[in-house]
Residue frames relative to the residue before (quaternion, step in Angstrom):
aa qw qx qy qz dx dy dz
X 1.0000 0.0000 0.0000 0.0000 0.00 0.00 0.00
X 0.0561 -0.8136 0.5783 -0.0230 3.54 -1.10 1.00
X 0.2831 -0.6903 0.6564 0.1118 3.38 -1.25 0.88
X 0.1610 0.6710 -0.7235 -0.0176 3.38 -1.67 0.29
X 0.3957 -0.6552 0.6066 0.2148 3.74 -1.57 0.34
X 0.0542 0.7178 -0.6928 0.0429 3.37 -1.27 0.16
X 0.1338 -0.7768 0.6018 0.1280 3.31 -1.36 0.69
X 0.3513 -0.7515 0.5497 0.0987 3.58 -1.25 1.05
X 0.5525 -0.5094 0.5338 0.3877 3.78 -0.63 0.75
X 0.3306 -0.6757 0.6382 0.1636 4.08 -1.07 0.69
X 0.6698 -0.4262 0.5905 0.1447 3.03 -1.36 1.12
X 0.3273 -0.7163 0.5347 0.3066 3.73 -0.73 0.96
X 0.5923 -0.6759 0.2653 0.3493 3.47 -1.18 0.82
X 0.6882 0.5365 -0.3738 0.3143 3.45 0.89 0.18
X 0.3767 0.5589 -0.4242 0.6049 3.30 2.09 -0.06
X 0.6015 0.5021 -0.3867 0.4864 4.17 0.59 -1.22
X 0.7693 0.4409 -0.3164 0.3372 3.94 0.09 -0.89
X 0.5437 0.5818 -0.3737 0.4757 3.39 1.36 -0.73
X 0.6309 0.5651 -0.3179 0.4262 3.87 0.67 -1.50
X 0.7618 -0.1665 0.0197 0.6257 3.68 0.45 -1.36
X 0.3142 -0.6275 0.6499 0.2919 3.60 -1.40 -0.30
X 0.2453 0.5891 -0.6454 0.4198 4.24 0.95 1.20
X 0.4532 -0.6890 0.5228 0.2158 2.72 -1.28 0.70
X 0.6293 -0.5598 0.2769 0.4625 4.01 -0.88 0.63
X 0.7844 0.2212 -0.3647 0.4502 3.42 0.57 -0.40
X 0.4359 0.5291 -0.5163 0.5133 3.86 0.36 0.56
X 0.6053 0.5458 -0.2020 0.5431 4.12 0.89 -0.65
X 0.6575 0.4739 -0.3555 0.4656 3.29 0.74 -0.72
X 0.8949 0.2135 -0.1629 0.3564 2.85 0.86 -1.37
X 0.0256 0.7689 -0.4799 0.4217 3.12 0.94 2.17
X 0.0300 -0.8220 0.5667 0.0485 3.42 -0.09 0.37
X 0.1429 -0.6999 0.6944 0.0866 4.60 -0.12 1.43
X 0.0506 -0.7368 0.6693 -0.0811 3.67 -0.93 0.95
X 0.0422 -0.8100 0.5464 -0.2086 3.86 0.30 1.69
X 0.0621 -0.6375 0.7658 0.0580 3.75 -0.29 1.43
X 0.1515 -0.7247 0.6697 -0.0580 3.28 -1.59 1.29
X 0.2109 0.7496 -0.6263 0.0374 3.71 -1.10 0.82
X 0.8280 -0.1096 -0.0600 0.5467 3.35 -0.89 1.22
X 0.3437 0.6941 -0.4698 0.4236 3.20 0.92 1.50
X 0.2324 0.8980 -0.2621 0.2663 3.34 0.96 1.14
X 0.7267 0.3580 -0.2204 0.5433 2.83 1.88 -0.29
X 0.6149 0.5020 -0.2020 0.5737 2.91 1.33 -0.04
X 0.6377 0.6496 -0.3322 0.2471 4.13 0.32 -1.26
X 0.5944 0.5589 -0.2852 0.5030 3.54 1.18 -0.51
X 0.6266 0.4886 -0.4056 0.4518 3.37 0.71 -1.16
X 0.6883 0.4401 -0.2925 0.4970 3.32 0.72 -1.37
X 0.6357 0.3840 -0.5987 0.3001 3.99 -0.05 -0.34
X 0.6919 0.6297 -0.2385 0.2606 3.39 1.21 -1.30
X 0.4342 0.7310 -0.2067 0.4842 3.22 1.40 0.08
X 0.7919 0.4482 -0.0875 0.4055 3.01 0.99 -1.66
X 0.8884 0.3211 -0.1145 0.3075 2.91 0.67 -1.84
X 0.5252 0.5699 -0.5332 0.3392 3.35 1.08 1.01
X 0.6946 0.3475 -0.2890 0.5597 3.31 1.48 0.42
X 0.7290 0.1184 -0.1404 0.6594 3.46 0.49 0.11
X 0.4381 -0.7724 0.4397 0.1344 3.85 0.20 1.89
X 0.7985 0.3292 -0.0427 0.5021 3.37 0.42 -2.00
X 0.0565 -0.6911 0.6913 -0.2030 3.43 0.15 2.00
X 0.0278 -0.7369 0.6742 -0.0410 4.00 -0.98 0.94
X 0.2368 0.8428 -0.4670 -0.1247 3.51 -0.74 1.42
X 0.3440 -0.7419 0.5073 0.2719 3.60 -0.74 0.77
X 0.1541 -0.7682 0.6214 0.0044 3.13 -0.71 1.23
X 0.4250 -0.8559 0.2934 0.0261 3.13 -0.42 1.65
X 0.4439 -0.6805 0.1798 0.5546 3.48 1.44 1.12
X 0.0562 -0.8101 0.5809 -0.0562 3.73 0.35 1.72
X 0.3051 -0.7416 0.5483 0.2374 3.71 -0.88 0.44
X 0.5298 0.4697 -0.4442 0.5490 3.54 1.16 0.33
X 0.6415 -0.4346 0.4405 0.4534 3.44 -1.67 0.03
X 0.0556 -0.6893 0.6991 -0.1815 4.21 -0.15 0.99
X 0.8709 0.3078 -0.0950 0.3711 3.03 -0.20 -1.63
X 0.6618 0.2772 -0.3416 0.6071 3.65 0.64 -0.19
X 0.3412 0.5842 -0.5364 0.5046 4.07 0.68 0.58
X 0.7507 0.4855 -0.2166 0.3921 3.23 0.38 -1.86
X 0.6518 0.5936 -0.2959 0.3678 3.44 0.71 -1.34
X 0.4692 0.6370 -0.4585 0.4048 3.83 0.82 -0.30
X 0.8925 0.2047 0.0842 0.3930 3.15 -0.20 -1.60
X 0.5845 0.6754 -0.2522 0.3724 3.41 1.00 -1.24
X 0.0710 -0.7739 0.5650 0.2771 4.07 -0.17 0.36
X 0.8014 -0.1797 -0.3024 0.4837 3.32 0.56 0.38
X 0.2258 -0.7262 0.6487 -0.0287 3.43 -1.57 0.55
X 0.2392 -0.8155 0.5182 -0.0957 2.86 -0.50 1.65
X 0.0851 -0.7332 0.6716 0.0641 4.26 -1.05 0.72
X 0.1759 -0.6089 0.7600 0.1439 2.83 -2.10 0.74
X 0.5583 -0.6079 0.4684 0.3152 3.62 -0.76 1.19
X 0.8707 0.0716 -0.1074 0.4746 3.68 0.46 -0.72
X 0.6698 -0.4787 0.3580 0.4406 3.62 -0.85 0.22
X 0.0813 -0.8893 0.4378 0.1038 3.48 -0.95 0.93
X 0.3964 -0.5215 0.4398 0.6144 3.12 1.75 -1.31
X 0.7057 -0.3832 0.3778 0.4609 3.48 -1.90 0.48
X 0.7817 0.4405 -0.2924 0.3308 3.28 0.03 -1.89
X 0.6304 0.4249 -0.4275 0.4892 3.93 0.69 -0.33
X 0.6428 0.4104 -0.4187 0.4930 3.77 0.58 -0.37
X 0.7023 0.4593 -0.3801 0.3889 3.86 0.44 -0.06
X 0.5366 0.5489 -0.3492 0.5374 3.29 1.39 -0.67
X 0.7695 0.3904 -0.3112 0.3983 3.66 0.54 -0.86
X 0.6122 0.5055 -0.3623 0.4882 3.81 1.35 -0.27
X 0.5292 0.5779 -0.4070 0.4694 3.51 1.44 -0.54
X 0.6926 0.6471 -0.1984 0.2493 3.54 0.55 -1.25
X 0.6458 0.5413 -0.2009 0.4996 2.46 1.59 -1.64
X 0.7078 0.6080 -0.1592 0.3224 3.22 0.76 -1.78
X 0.5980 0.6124 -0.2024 0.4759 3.36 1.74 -0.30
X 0.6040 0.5762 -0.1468 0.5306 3.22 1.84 -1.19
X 0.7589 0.4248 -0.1578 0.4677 3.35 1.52 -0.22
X 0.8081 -0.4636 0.2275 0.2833 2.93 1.84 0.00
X 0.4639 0.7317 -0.3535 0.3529 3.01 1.83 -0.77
X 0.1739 -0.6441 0.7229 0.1798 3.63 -1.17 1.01
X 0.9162 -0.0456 -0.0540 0.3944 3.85 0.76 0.01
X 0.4079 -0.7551 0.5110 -0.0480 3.01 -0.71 2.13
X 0.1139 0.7274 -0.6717 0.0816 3.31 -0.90 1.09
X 0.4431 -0.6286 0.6016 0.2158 3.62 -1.38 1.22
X 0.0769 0.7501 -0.6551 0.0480 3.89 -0.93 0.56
X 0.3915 -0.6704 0.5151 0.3633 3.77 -0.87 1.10
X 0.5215 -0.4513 0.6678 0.2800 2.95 -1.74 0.04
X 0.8476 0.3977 -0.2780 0.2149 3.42 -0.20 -0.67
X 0.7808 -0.5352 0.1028 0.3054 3.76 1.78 0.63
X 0.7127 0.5132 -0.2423 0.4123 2.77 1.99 -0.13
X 0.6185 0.3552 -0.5345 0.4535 3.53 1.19 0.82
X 0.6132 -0.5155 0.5488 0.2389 3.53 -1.84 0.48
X 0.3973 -0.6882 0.5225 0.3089 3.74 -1.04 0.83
X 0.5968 0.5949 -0.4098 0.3493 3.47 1.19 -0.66
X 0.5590 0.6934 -0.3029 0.3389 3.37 1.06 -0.09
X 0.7372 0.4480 -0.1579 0.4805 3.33 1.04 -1.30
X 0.3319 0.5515 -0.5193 0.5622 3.63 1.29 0.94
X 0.7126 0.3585 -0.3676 0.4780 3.80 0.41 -1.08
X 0.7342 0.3330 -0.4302 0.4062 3.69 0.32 -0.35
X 0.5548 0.5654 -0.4683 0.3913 4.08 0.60 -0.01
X 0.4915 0.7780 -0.3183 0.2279 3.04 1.05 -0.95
X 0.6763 0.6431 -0.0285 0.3581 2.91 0.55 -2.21
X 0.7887 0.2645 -0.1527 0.5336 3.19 0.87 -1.49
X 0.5594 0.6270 -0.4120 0.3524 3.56 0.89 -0.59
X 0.6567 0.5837 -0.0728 0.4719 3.15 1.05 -1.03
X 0.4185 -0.7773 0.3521 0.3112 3.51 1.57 -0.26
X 0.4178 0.7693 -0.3819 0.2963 3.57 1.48 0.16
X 0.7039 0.2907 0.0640 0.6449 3.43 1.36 -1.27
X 0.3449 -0.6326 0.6529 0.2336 3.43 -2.20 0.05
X 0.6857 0.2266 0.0445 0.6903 3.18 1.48 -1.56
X 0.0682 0.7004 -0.6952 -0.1468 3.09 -1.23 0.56
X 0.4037 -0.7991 0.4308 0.1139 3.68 -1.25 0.94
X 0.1517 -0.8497 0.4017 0.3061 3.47 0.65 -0.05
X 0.0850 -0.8218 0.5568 0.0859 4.43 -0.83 0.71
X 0.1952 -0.7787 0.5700 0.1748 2.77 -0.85 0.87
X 0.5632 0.5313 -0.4025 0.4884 3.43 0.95 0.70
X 0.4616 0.5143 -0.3472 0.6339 3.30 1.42 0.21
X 0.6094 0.3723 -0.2485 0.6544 4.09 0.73 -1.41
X 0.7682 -0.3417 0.4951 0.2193 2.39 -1.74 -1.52
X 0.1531 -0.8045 0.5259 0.2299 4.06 -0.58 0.08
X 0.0696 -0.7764 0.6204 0.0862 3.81 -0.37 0.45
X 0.9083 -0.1228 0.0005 0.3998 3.09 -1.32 1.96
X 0.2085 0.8145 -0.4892 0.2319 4.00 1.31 1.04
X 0.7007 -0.4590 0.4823 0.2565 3.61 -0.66 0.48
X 0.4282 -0.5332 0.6670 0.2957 4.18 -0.79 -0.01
X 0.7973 0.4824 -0.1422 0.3336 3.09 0.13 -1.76
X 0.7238 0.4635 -0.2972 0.4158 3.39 1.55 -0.72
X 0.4716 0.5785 -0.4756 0.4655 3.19 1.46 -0.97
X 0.6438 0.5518 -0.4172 0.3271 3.62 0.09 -1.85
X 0.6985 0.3350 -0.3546 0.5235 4.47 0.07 -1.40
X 0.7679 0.2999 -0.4785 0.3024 4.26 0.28 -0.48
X 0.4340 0.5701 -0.5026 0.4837 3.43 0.94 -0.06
X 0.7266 0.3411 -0.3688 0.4688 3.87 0.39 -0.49
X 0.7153 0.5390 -0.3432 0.2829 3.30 0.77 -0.21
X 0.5207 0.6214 -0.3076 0.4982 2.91 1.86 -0.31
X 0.6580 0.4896 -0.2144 0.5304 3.58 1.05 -0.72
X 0.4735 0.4975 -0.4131 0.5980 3.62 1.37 0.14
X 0.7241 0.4171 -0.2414 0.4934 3.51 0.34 -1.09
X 0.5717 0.2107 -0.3953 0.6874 4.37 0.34 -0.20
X 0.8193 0.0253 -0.5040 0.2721 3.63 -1.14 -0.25
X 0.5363 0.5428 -0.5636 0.3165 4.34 0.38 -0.01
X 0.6619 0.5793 -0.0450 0.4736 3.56 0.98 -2.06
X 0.2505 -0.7878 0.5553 0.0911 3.26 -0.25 -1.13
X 0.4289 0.7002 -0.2132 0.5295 2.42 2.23 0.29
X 0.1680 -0.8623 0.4695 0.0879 3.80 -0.56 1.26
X 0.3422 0.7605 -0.4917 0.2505 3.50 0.35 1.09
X 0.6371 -0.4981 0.5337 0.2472 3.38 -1.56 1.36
X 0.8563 -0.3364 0.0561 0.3879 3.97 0.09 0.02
X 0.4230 -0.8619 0.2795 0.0033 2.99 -0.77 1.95
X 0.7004 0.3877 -0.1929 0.5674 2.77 1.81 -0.48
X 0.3148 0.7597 -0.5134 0.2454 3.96 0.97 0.82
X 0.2047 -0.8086 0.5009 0.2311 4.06 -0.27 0.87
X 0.4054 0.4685 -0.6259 0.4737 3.74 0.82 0.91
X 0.2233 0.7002 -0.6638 0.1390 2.96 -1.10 0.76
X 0.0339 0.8377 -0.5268 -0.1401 3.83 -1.21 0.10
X 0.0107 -0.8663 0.4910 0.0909 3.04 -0.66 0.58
X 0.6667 -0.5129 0.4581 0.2873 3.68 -1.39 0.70
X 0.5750 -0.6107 0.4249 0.3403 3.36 -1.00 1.21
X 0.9164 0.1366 -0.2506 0.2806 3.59 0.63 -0.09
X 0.1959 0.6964 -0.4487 0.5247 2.95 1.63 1.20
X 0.6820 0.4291 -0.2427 0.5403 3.43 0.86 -1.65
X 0.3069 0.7541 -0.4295 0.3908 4.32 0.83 -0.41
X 0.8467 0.4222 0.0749 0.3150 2.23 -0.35 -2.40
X 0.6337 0.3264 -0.2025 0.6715 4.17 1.21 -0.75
X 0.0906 -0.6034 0.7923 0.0041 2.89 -2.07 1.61
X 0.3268 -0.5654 0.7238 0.2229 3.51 -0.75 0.93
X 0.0615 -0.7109 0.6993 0.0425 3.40 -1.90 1.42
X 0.7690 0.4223 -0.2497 0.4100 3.25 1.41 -0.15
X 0.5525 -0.7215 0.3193 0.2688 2.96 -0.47 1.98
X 0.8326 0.4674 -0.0689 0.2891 3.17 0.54 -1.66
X 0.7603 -0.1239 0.2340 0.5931 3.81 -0.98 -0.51
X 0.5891 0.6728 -0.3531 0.2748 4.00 0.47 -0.97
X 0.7404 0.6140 -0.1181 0.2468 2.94 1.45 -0.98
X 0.3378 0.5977 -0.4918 0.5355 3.23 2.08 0.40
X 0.7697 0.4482 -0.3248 0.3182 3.67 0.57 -0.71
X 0.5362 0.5555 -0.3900 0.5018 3.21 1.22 -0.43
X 0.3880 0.7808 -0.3216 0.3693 3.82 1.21 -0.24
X 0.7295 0.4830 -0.0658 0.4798 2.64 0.46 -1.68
X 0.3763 0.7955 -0.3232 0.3480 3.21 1.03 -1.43
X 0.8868 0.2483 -0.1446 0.3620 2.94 -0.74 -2.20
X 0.5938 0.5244 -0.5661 0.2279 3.83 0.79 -0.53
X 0.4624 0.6955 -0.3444 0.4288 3.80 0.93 -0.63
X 0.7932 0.2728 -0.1861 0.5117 3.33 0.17 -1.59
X 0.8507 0.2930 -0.2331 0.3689 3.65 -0.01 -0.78
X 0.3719 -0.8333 0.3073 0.2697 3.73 1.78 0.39
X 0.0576 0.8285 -0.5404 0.1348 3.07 0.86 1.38
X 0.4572 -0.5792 0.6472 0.1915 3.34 -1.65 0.28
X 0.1573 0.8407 -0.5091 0.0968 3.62 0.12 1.23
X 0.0628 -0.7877 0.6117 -0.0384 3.44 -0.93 0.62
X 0.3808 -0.7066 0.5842 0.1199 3.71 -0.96 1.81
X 0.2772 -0.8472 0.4486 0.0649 3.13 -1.28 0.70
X 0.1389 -0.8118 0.4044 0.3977 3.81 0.88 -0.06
X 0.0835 0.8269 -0.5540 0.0482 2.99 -0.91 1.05
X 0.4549 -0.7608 0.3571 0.2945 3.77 -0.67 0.27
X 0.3963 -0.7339 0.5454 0.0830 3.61 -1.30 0.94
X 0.0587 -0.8330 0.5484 -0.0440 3.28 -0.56 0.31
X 0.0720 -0.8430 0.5237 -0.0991 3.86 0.03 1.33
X 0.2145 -0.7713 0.5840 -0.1339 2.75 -0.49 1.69
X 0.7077 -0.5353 0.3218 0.3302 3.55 -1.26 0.79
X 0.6660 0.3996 -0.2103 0.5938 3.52 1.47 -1.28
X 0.7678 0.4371 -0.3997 0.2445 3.75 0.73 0.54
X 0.3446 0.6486 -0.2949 0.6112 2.72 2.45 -0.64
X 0.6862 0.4338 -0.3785 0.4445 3.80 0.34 -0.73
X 0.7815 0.2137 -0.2104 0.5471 4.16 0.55 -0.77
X 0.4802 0.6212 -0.5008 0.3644 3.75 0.85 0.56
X 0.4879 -0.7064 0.3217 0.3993 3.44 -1.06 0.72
X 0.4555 -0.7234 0.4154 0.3108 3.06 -1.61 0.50
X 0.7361 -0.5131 0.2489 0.3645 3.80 -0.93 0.53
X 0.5474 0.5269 -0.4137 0.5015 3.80 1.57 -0.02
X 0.6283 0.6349 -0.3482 0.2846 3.10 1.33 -1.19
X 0.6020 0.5482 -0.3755 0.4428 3.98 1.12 -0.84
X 0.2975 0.7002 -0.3844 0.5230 3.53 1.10 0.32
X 0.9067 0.1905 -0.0091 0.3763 3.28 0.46 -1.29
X 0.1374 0.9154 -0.1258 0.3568 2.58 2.04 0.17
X 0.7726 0.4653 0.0570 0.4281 2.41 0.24 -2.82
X 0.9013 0.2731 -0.0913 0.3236 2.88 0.70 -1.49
X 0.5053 0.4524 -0.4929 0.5450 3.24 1.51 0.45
X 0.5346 0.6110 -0.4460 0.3768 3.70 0.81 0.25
X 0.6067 0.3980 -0.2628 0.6360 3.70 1.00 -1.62
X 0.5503 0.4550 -0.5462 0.4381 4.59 0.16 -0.58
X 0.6464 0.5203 -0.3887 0.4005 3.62 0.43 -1.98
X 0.7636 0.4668 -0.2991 0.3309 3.66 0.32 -1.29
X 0.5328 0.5075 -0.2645 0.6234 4.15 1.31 -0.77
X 0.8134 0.2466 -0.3339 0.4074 3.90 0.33 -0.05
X 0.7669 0.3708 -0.1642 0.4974 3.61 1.52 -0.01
C-alpha cells in the first residue's frame, strides 16, 4: 500500500460557497474515503469535483490492472493501493483507518464511479456535527434517483427488507455508499467483509453498537459507466450469502 499528496488549484470561493456553506476549517476536517477498481476512466473527474470542497479526498485503489491508480494520483492528496484485489468493504476499511490516522472528525464513504453529488455530503455532516446523529446514511428513495434501472429499484427494495427482518434496522435504502460517520462511531466499526456484503454489515453495527442514525435524501444519478460496473441482480444472491458465511467465520 502507497500514499502520495498532490495539490489541485481551488475552485473560486464563490463557486466553493454555492456547493456547501461549512466553513473551511470544519471541511478540512472531512475526511472523502473512495474505494476505486477499474475506475480509470472516470476517478479523476470524480476526485476533481471533490477536493475543492472537502480537501482530504483518500483513494484506495483496489489493486486495479488498468491505470486507477495513476488516475488517482493527479488530483487525489492522498491515494492509497492494495497490491491485489480485495473487495469494496476492504478498501473502505483501509481509507477509514487511514483517514483516522490523520485525524478525521468525519468519515464519509463516496463511490468512485460518479453517481453521488458533493452537494450532498454537507446534509449528512451536518446532523452529526451538530450532535443529532452518529451515522448518517444517505436514500435515494427518500431524495431522488436519476435514470435507475426497474430491475435495480426491484433487488434494493429487497435489500432493504433483508436489512429490517435480519437487523432490525428500519431504513429506506440499505445499500446507498454515501454514508458518514463520526470519528468515533467510525473507531468503534471494523469492516470484515471484504466484498459487496459489506453494505450489510453497515447496517449491522447500528444495532450492535446503538448508534443514533439518521437517512438523508439524497440524489443518484446512473450513468452508462456505472450501470456498466454496478452489480448485477444474480449477484445479491451472493451477497447474502457471503454476508451470513462472513458472519459464521467472525
Amino acid at each position: 500500500m502507497f500514499c502520495r499528496s498532490n495539490k489541485l488549484k481551488l475552485m473560486s470561493q464563490t463557486v466553493v460557497d454555492s456547493i456547501s456553506s461549512l466553513p473551511r476549517e470544519l471541511r478540512e476536517k472531512v475526511y472523502i474515503c473512495i474505494a476505486a477498481y477499474h475506475e480509470g476512466a472516470v476517478i479523476d473527474e470524480v476526485v476533481r469535483k471533490v477536493v475543492p470542497i472537502y480537501p482530504n479526498v483518500v483513494v484506495v485503489d483496489d489493486g486495479s490492472s488498468d491505470d486507477t491508480y495513476e488516475q488517482a494520483q493527479k488530483n487525489a492528496p492522498h491515494v492509497l493501493r492494495h497490491i491485489i484485489n480485495r473487495g469494496q468493504g476492504a478498501s473502505l476499511q483501509t481509507g477509514i483507518t487511514y483517514a483516522i490516522q490523520q485525524g478525521a472528525e468525519y468519515i464519509v464513504t463516496f463511490d468512485a464511479d460518479g453517481q453521488h453529488r458533493i452537494e450532498d455530503v454537507e446534509k449528512l455532516v451536518q446532523p452529526i456535527e451538530s450532535g443529532e446523529a452518529d451515522v448518517c446514511y444517505g436514500s435515494r428513495f427518500l431524495g431522488e434517483t436519476i435514470n435507475m434501472p426497474t430491475s435495480k429499484r426491484y433487488v434494493l427494495k429487497a435489500g432493504i427488507l433483508f436489512s429490517r427482518i435480519v437487523h432490525r434496522v428500519k431504513v429506506s435504502d440499505a445499500h446507498n455508499g454515501l454514508r458518514c460517520l463520526s470519528r468515533a462511531s467510525a473507531k468503534r466499526m471494523t469492516i470484515t467483509m471484504d466484498g459487496m456484503a459489506h453494505a450489510s454489515e453497515f447496517i449491522s453495527f447500528v444495532r450492535r453498537l446503538n448508534l443514533r442514525m439518521k437517512e438523508i435524501p439524497v440524489q443518484i444519478r446512473y450513468t452508462e459507466h456505472s450501470l456498466a460496473k454496478g452489480q448485477k441482480a444474480i449477484n445479491a444472491v451472493k451477497i447474502v450469502a457471503d454476508y451470513f458465511l462472513g458472519r459464521i467465520l467472525h
